[in-house]
N, C-alpha and C positions, 0 to 999 in steps of 0.2 A: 583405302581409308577415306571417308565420307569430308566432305570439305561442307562444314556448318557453318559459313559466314554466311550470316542474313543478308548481308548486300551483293554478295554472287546472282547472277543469273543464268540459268542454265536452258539447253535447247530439248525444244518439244517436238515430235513428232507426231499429226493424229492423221491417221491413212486409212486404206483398207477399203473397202468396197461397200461399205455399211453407210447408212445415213446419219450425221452428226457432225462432221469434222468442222467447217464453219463455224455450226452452233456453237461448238465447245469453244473455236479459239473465241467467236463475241463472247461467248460468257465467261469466257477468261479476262476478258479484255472489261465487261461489265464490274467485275468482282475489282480487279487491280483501280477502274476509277472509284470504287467504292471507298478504298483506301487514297484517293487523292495520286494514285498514279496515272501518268499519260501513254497512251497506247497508238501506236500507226499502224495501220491496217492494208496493206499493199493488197489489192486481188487479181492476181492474174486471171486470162482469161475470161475476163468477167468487166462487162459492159454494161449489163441490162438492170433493170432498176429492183432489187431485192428488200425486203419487208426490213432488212437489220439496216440498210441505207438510210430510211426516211425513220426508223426510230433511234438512227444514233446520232442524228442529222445534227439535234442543237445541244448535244453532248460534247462538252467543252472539251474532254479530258481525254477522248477519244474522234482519233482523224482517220476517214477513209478515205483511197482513191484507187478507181479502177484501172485497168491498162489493158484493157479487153476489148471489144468486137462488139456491137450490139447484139450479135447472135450468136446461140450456143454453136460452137463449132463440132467437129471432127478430125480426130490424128491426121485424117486422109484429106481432108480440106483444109490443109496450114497453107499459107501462102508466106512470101517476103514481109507484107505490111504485118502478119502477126507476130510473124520473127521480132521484128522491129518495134511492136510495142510494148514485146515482154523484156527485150534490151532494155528499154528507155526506163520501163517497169524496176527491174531489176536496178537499175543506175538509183531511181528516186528510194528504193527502197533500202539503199544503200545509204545514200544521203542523209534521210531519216536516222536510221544506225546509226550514222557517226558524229550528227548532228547535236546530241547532248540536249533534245529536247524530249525524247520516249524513255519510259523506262521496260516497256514492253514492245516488240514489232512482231507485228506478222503476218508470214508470207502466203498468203492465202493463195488455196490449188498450185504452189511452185512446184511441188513433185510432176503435177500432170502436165506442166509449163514444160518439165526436163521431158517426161515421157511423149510429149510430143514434138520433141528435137527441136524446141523455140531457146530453151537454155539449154547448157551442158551442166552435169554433174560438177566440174572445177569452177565454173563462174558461181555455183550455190555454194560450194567448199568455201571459194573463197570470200565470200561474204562472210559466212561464218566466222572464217581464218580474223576479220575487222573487227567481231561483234567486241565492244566495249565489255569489261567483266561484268560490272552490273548489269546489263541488258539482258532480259528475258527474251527469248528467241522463240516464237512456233511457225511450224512450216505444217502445211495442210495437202490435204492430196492423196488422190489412190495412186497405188503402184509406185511407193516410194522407193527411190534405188539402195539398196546396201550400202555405199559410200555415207551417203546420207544416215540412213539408218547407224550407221558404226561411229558418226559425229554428233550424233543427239546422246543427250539425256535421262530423256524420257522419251518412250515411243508407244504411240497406244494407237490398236489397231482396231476400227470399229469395222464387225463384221455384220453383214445382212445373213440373218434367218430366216426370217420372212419380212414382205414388201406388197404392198396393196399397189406399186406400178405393174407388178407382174400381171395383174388381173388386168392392166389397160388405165391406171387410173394415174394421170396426168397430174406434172408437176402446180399443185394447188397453193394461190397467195396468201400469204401469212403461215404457210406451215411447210412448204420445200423451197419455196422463193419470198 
């Protein structure tokens, strides 16, 4: 039976191996301040300076913060200190959560955070397990694990058909960074 109470918040999923997932959670997160909701934006993974950082920069109603690396990494290039900043990541994004200041959070690339053994599947369960009712939840990322998938909501899965990186062509600012 569907639960219609307007102040629920339900968890989002957007994965897969296609191009978007980001974009969709900012534009999720653009539309909710459009309604005067406030959005935290966790990015794991993610150090480096991206086109939605400096246009959400002096957007009141929406907070970013990275817990990332200056550099794109690799599964095969993890080290302790990444471990260690998806921890601390994960801690602040939690705080956010239960802080009573978001009406939106989201966990930007946490799936690829678990797929690269920097989180586990139960330390993102149990976040969830905290999330406030009204709090809208999206968790972002390829190769989202089933546990995951079985706790969300909604799970939308962007697929690549075709891709103009395949030809060699390099991630371009203002349109993949």
């Amino acid at each position: 039976m569907a639960d219609n109470d307007p102040g629920r918040g339900y968890v989002h999923i957007y994965t897969g191996d296609g191009k978007g997932k980001t974009t969709a959670a900012v534009g999720l997160a653009v539309r909710a301040a459009g309604y005067g909701r406030r959005t935290y934006i966790g990015q794991f993974l993610k150090g480096q300076p991206y086109g939605e950082l400096a246009a959400l920069r002096d957007q009141p109603l929406i907070t970013v913060e990275q817990y990332g690396d200056p550099h794109c990494i690799r599964r095969e290039d993890v080290t302790a200190e990444h471990v260690d900043q998806a921890r601390r990541g994960l801690a602040r994004a939690t705080e956010a959560l239960l802080s009573g200041r978001y009406d939106v959070v989201v966990l930007d690339e946490v799936t690829v955070a678990v797929w690269f053994e920097l989180l586990t599947v139960e330390e993102v369960l149990a976040v969830l397990d905290q999330r406030p009712r009204h709090v809208e939840v999206v968790l972002t990322g390829r190769r989202a694990p089933q546990a995951l998938i079985d706790a969300a909501d909604l799970v939308t899965e962007m697929r690549e058909v075709k891709h103009y990186y395949r030809q060699g062509v390099l991630a371009r600012d203002g349109i993949e960074r």
